[in-house]
Every structure is written in C-alpha cells, then in structure tokens.
VOTOR-899739 format. One record per residue (C-alpha): residue number from 1; x, z, y. Coordinates in steps of 0.001 Angstrom, whole numbers, padded with zeros to 6 digits, m for minus. Layout:
<rs>
+-----+---------+---------+---------+
! num !      xx !      zz !      yy !
+-----+---------+---------+---------+
! NUM !       X !       Z !       Y !
...
+-----+---------+---------+---------+
</rs>
This chain:
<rs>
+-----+---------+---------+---------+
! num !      xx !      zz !      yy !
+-----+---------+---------+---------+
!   1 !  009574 ! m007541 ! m009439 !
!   2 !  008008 ! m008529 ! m012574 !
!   3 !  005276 ! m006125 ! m014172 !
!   4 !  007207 ! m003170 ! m015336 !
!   5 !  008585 ! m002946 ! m019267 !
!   6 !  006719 !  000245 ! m019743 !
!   7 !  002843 ! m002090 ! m019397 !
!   8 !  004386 ! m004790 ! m021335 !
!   9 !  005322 ! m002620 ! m024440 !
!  10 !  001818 ! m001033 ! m023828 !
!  11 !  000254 ! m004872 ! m023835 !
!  12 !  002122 ! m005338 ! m027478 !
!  13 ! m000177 ! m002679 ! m028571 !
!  14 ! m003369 ! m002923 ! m026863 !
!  15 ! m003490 ! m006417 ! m025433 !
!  16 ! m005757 ! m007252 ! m022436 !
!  17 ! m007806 ! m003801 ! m022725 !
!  18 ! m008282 ! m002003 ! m019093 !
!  19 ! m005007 !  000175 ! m018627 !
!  20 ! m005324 !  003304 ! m015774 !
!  21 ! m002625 !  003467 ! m014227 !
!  22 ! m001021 !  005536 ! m011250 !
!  23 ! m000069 !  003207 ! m008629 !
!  24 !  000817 !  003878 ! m004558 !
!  25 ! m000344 !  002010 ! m000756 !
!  26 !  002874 !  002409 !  001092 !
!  27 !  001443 !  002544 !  005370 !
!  28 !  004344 !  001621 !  007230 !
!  29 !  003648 !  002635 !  010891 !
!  30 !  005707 !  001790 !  013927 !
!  31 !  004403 !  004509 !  016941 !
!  32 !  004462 !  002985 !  020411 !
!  33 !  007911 !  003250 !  022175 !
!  34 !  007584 !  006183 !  025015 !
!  35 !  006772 !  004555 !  028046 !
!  36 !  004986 !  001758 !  026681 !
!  37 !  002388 !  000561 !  029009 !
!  38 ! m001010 !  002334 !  028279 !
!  39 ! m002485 ! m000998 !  026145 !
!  40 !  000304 ! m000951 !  023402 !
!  41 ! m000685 ! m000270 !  020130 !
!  42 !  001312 !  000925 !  016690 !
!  43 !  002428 ! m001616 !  014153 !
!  44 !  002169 ! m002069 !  010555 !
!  45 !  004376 ! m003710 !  008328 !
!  46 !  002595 ! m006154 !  006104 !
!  47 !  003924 ! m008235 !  003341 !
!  48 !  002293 ! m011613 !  002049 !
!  49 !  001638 ! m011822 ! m001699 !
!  50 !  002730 ! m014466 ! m003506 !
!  51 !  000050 ! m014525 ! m005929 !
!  52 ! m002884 ! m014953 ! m003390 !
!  53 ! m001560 ! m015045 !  000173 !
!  54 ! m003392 ! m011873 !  001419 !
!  55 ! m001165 ! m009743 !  003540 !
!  56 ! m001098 ! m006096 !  002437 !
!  57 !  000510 ! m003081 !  002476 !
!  58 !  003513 ! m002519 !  000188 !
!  59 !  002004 ! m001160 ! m003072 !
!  60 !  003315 ! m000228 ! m006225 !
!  61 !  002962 !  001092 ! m010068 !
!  62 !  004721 !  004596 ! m010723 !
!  63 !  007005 !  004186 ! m013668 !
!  64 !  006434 !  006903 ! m016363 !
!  65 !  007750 !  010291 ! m014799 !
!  66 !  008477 !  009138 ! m011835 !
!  67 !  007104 !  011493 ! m008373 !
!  68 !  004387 !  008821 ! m006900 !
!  69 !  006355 !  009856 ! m003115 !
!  70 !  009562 !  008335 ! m005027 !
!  71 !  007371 !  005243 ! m006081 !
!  72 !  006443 !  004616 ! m002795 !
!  73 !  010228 !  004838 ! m001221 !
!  74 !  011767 !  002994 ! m004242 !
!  75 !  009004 !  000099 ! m003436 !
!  76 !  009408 ! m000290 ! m000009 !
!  77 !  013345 ! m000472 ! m001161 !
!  78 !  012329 ! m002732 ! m003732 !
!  79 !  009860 ! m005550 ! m001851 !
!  80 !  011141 ! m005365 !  001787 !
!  81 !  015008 ! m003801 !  001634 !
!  82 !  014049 ! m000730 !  003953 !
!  83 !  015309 !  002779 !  003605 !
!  84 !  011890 !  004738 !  003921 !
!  85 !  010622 !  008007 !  004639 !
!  86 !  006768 !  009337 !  003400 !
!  87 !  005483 !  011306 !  006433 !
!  88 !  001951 !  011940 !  005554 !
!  89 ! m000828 !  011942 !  002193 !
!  90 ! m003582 !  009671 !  003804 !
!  91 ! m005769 !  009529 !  000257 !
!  92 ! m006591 !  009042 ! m003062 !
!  93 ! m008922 !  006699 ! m004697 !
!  94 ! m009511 !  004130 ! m007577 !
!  95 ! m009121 !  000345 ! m007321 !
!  96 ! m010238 ! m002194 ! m009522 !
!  97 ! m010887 ! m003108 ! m012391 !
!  98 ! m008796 ! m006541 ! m011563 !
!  99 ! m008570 ! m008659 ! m014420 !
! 100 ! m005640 ! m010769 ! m013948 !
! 101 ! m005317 ! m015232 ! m014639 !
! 102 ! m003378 ! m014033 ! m017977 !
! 103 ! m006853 ! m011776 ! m018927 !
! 104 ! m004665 ! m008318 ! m018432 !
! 105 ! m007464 ! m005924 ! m017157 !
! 106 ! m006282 ! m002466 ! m015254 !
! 107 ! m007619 !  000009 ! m013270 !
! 108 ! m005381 !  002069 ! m010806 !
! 109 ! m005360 !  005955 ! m009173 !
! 110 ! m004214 !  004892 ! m005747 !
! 111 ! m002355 !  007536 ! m003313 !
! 112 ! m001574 !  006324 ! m000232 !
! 113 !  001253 !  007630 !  002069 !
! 114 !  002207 !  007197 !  005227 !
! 115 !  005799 !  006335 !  005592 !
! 116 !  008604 !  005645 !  008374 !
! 117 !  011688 !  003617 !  008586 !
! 118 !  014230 !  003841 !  011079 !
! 119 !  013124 !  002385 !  014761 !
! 120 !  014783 ! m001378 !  014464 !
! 121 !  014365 ! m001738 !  011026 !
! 122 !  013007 ! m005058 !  009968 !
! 123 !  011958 ! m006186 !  006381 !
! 124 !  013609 ! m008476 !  004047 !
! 125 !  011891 ! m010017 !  001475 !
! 126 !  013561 ! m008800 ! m001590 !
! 127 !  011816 ! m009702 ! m004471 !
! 128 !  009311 ! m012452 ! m005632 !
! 129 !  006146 ! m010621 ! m005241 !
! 130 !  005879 ! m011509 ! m001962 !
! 131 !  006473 ! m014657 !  000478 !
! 132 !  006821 ! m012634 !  003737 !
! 133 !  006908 ! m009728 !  005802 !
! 134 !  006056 ! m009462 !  008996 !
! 135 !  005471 ! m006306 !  012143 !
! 136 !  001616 ! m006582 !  012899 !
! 137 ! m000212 ! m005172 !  015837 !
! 138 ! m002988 ! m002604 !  014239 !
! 139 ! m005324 ! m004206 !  016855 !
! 140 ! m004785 ! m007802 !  015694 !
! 141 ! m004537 ! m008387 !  011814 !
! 142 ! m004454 ! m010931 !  010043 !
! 143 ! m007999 ! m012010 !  008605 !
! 144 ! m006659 ! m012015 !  005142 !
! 145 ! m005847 ! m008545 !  005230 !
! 146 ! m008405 ! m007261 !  002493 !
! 147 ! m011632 ! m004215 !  003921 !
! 148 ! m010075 ! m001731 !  001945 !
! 149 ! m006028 ! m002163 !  003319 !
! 150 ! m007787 ! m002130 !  007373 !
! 151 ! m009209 !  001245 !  006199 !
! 152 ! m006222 !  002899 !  005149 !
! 153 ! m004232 !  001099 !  008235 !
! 154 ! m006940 !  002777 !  010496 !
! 155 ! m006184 !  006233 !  008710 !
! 156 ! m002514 !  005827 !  008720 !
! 157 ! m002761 !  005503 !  012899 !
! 158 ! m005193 !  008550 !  013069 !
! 159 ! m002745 !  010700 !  010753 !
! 160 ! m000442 !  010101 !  013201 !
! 161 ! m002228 !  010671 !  016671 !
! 162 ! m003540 !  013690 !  015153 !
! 163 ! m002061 !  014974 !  012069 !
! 164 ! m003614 !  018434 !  012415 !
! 165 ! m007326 !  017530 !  012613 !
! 166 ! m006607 !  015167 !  009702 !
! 167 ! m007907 !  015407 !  006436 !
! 168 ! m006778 !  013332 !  003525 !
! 169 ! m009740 !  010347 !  002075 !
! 170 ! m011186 !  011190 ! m001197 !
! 171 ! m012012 !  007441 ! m002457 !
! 172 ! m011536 !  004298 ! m000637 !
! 173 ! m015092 !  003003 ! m001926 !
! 174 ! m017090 !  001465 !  000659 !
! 175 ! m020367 !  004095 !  001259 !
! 176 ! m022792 !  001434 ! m000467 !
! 177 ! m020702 !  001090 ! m003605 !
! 178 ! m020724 !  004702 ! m004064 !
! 179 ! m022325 !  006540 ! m007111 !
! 180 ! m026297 !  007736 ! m005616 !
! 181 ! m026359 !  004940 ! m002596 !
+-----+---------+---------+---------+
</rs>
C-alpha cells in the first residue's frame, strides 16, 4: 500500500519535517501443535520488504481515528490476506527517526500486539510493500531480521508460554542507547 493520503496532505504542508506518528508491530505466532515432539518450536510469520529485503513483522501506520488493535488486523488483511485476531499488548516504544531516499523524516509510537490467525492459514502477498511471506521457526531466523523485530519475536513467544507473569515492554531501545547509560 502506498503511504497513506492523510501523510501526503500533511507533506503539502510541512514537507520533509520529522512527522510522529502512531504506527503498530503485528507478532504473528503459530504455538506448537499438541503432541509435537519436545524440540518443536513456535513460528512467526515474516514478510520481506520490498524496499530493503529485511524480513519483518507486519507493521503498519494507524489512519487518523482509527483503534491501533484495528490497525494491526486491517494490516495483516492488508499485506498478507489473513483474517487476524490480537491476543496480547507485548509493548510500546519509539522508532526512528528514519529519513526516507525521498528526504521524508518520521518518527513513530510503536505498539506491538500479539496476534493469531486460524491454524492452516498461510499468507498471501497482497500488496507491493512486500516481496514475500514466509512461516519461520523462532529458533532459526533469518539474519536479516533487524535486533529490534528478534526482541519483540522473543516477547511475543514468552507472552504466550506465560501470559500471567508477563508484563508489557516499555521501549524497545537497546539498554546502551538509553537516556543515563
């Protein structure tokens, strides 16, 4: 999907000043079938980004009004043609500033979810964000898959093991780029 109208009416106005902007990291996690031999490990869907080739988890802008759970659902809908479910707040944190090829600079309020689709469901590339989409172990990623993506993969499994001793990340900042480290 091309970037939304609402950021290119704000770009008439502002031009390539930072925007902040509420975004979502959709976790897709596939548990281990019961019965699965001891060894098995969940899955994660992935999709490959066109623009750079990393493989990431779905993510998305939330259009004005719009419930950032809905955001995540409608992108999952959007990039990969699955029906999804959010099952669990993993975090919140900042992410950027990117400044993109065209000189566009934002800035973006992450939340990221956990969410489900249905058991066989498998992802079709609907869109032209991304190349691919693809079921990975969460013991064997790709190497493209960026520091900050692994982390929230790792949380998204441990949200699920153990969803009562759980408790949400604040930040997604690795501890030395914190403020006072």
């Amino acid at each position: 999907m091309p970037t939304p109208k609402f950021i290119t009416d704000l770009r008439e106005k502002i031009g390539h000043d930072e925007l902040y902007l509420p975004a979502c990291s959709a976790i897709i996690i596939r548990p281990v079938p019961e019965g699965a031999p001891i060894w098995e490990v969940p899955t994660v869907l992935l999709v490959q980004r066109a623009d750079n080739d990393k493989w990431t988890p779905i993510d998305g802008i939330c259009e004005p009004g719009e419930e950032i759970s809905m955001t995540a659902v409608r992108e999952v809908k959007e990039e990969v043609g699955l029906d999804a479910r959010v099952e669990a707040l993993l975090g919140v944190g900042t992410n950027g500033p990117i400044t993109y090829p065209n000189g566009d600079q934002c800035r973006f309020m992450t939340t990221v979810m956990r969410l489900s689709v249905p058991d066989d469901a498998e992802p079709v590339i609907s869109d032209d964000e991304n190349v691919a989409a693809k079921w990975f172990s969460v013991a064997h990623l790709p190497s493209s898959v960026p520091a900050r993506s692994r982390l929230m993969i790792g949380d998204a499994v441990a949200q699920m093991k153990h969803p009562q001793g759980f408790k949400p990340r604040m930040g997604f900042m690795k501890r030395s780029e914190m403020p006072g480290r």
